[in-house]
N, C-alpha and C positions, 0 to 999 in steps of 0.2 A: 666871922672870925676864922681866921686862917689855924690848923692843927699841923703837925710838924710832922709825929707818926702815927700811924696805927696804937701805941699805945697812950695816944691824946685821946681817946673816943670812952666817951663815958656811959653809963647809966641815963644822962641826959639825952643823950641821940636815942631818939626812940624809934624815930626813922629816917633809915640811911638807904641815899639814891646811890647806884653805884654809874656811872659815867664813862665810858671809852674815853673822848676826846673830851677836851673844855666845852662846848658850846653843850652837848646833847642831851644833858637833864633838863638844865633851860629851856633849849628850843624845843622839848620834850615834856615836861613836868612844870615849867613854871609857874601854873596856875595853883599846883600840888601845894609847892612849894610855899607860896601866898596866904592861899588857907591855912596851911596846917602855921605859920607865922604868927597869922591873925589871931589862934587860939592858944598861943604861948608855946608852942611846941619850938625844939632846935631841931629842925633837918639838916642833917649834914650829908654834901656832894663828897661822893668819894672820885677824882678823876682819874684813870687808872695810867693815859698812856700821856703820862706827863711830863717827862725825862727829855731831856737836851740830849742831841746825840754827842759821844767826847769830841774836841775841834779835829784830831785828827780823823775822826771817820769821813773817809769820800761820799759825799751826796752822787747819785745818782743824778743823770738826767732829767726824770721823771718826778723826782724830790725837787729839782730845780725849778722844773716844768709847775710845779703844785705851787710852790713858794709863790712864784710869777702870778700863780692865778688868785692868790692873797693880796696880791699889791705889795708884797714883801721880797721880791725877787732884788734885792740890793744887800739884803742881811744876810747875817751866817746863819746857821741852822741854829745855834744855840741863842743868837736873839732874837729869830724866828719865835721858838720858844719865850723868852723875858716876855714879847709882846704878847704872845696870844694869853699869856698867865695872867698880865694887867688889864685883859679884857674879862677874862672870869674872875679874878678876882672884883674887879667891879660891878661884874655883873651878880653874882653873888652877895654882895656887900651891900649893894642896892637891897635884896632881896632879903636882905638880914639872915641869907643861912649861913652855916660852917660848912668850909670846905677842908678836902685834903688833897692834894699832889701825888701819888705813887710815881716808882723811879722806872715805869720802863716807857720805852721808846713807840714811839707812834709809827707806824708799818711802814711808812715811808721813806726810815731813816734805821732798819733793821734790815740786817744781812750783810755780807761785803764779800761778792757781788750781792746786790741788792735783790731781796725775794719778792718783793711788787714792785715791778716796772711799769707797767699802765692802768689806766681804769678800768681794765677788765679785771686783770688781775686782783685791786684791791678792792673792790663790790662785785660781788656775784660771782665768786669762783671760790675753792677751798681752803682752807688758814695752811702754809706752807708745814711743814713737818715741823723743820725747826724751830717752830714758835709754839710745838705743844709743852715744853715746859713752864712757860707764862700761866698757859688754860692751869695747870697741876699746882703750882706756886701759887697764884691765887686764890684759887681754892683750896686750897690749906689756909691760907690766912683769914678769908673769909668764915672757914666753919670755926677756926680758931675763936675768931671774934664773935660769930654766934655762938660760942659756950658762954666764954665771958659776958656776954650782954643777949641771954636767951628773949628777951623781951623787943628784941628790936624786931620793927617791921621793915623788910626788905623790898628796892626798887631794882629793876634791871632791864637793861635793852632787850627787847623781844627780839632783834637782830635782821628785822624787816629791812630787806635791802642788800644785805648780806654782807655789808664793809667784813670786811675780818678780822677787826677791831671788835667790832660789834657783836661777833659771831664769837670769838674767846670770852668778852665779857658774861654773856648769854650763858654757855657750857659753863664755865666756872662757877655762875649761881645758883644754874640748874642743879650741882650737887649738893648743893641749901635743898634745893625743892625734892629732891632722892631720898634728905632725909624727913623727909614732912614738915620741913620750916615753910611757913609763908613766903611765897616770892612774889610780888608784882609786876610781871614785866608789863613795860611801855610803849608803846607806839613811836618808833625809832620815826624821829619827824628833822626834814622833813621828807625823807626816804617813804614815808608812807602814803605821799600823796601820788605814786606811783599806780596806778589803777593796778588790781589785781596779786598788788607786794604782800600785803598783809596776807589774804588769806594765802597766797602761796607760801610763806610763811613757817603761821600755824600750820599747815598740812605738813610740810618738813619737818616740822619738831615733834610731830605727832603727841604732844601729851595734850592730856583734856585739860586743859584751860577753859575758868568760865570768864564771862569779862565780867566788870568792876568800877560804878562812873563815879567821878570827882567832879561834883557841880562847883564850876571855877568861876560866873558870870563874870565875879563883882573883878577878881584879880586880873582877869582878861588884859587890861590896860598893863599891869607890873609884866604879865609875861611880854608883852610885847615890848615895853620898854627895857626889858632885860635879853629880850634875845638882840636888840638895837645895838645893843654895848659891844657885842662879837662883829666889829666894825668891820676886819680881812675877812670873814665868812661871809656877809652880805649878799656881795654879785655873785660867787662862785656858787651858790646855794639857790639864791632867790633871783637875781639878777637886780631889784634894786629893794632898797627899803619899802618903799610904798610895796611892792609886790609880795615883800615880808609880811607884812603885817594884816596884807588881804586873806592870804592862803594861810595864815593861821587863823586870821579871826572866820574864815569858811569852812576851814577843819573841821573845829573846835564847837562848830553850831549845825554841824554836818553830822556828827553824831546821832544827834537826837534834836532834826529840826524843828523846834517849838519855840516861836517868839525870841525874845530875849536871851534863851539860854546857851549858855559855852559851856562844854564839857571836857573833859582827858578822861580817855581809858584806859584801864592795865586788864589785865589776861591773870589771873591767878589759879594756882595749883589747890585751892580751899574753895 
């Protein structure tokens, strides 16, 4: 079920994923997601950088360039947007959680001149200044909503890989975790299949995180058919489906190789 704002989040969310883009609690958590389903619970995806840029802002090159590598290089930026929203939204709905939308803009459509112009710039280099009032704004609203609802269990990208999308999301929960709220961060997937991402990492964030397994076996097949639904992401990520679904189901059993079992990890501040 689709939430409108931040004041649609109830006492019922007991635990909320918080999400960069559309795809990365799914291609991240979906297995999470499945169980906790399974046992009556509502997870709710909060996706933060979810905002259409307005029709007059100039796309960049490099925006354009990205759009192309979606198979969406014919749209405007704002049905760029519609599209990828009917992908998470299905893919969520499939999965029976609630989701929400936040209004800010995904790095690739912020700035004018634009402040990420290649993929250097938007993985693995530093969140531009001007986009620290996002990290601050959210985090306000975040610990806002952990008074209101001190019982929720909290998810967030470990920011492995370093988008800096991912890397604002990260800091901004991280001040949940400053004040001793539970955090879970996750295995920012599939950025994590990166030999060496993860622990470099954790060593940059330097807090003691212990990790934290989610026996997913049985859901295995829902996550997979739910990261399926993020159709534009695909190639660009995996290069095809079949290759999707290998590299998660080896992830996922990579963990803790024993038989049968699929796992997700998160890194907790408890």
């Amino acid at each position: 079920m689709q939430l409108t704002s931040l004041n649609d989040i109830t006492r019922t969310h007991r635990h909320i994923f918080l999400s960069p883009h559309f795809d990365d609690v799914v291609y991240s958590c979906g297995g999470t997601l499945g169980v906790q389903v399974s046992c009556g619970l509502r997870p709710l995806v909060i996706t933060v950088f979810a905002s259409a840029p307005s029709v007059d802002t100039p796309l960049s090159s490099y925006a354009t360039q990205v759009h192309r590598g979606w198979g969406l290089g014919t749209l405007s930026a704002s049905d760029v947007v519609k599209h990828r929203r009917k992908e998470d939204a299905a893919a969520l709905d499939f999965l029976q959680a609630d989701y929400l939308w936040l209004d800010y803009h995904d790095a690739i459509y912020r700035g004018n001149p634009a402040y990420y112009t290649s993929g250097e710039q938007l993985a693995g280099s530093e969140v531009n200044e001007a986009d620290s009032w996002i990290d601050q704004q959210l985090a306000q609203d975040l610990l806002a909503l952990q008074e209101r609802l001190p019982d929720a269990v909290w998810y967030a990208p470990l920011g492995i890989g370093r988008h800096v999308d991912h890397q604002i999301v990260c800091s901004a929960a991280d001040r949940l975790a400053q004040r001793g709220i539970k955090v879970n961060f996750y295995e920012d997937f599939p950025y994590v299949l990166t030999q060496g991402a993860r622990e470099a990492r954790l060593q940059e964030i330097g807090l003691a995180l212990e990790p934290a397994l989610v026996e997913m076996s049985e859901m295995l097949p829902l996550r997979i058919e739910a990261s399926s639904m993020y159709t534009s992401q695909t190639s660009v990520n995996f290069g095809s489906e079949e290759a999707m679904q290998t590299s998660i189901q080896k992830y996922t059993h990579s963990i803790r190789p024993v038989e049968t079992v699929n796992l997700e990890r998160y890194w907790s501040n408890h």
